[in-house]
Each structure stands twice: as C-alpha cells, then as structure tokens.
C-alpha positions in Angstrom: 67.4 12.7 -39.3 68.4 16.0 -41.1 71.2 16.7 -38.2 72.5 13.5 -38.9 72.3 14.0 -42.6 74.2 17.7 -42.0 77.1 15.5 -39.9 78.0 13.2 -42.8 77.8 16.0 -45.4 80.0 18.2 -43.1 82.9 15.0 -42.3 82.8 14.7 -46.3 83.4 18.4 -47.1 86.1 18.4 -44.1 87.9 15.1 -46.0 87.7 17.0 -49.4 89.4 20.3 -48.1 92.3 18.1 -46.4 92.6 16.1 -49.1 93.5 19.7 -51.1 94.5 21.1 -48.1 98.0 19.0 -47.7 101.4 19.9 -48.6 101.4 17.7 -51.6 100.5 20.7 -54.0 101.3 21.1 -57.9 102.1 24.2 -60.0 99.4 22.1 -61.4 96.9 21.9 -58.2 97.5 25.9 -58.4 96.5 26.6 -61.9 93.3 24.5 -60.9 92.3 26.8 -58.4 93.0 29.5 -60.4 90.7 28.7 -62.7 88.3 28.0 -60.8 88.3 31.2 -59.2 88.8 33.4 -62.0 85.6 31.3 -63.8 84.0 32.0 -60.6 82.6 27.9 -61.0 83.5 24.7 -59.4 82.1 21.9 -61.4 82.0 18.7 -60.5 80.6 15.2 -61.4 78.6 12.5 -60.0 76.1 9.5 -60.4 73.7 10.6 -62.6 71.0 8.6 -59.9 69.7 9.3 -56.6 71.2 10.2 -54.3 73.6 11.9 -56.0 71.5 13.6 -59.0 68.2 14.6 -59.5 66.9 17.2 -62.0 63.0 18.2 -61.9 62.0 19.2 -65.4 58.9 20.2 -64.9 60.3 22.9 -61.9 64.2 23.4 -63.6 65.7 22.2 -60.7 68.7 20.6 -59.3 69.0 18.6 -56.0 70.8 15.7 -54.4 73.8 14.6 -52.3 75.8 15.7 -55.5 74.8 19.3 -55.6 74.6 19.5 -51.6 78.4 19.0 -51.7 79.3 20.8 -54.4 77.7 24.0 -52.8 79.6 23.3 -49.6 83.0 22.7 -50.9 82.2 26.1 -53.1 81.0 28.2 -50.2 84.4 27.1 -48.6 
C-alpha cells in the first residue's frame, strides 16, 4: 500500500515541476521563485480535511497528503 501511495505522490510532484518547468515562463513566474527562495518557504494551500490536512493539537503536528506534497515539491 505505501509503495503505491509513494507512486501517486511521486506522478503528482513530477506534474507540478512540468507544469513550472515549461517554456511558458513570466518575469512574473521568476520573481515568484525568487521569493520563494530568498524567504527560504514554499507555502501552499489545501482542503482544510483529510486527506489533505490534519493538525494534532494535543502533539503540534502537521500531516496529510497536503503537507506530503508540499515537502516534495520543496525538497525539489
């Protein structure tokens, strides 16, 4: 199950990065990235329901599909 699971999360970061990826960049596409990498952040948004989002209160933490992907695209 978790292979599986690492399969569609990998497909969707590879369909992110092409959609960036493509010749179809902005001056404003550019300053975007800049920003990102000089605030050392990417932030991004989803569903606030599983899935997607789940906070723990009682631990402080973060998990979900949401945060799974937004750690991948980041670490690329």
């Amino acid at each position: 199950m978790m292979g599986q699971f690492r399969k569609v999360l990998a497909t969707m970061a590879f369909a992110v990065a092409a959609a960036f990826g493509g010749n179809g960049a902005t001056p404003q596409d550019a300053s975007t990235w800049d920003t990102i990498r000089d605030r050392g952040t990417l932030r991004i948004g989803v569903t606030q329901a599983p899935p997607w989002y789940l906070n723990n209160p009682a631990e402080g933490t973060w998990s979900g599909l949401g945060l799974l992907i937004g750690t991948a695209m980041a670490e690329t």
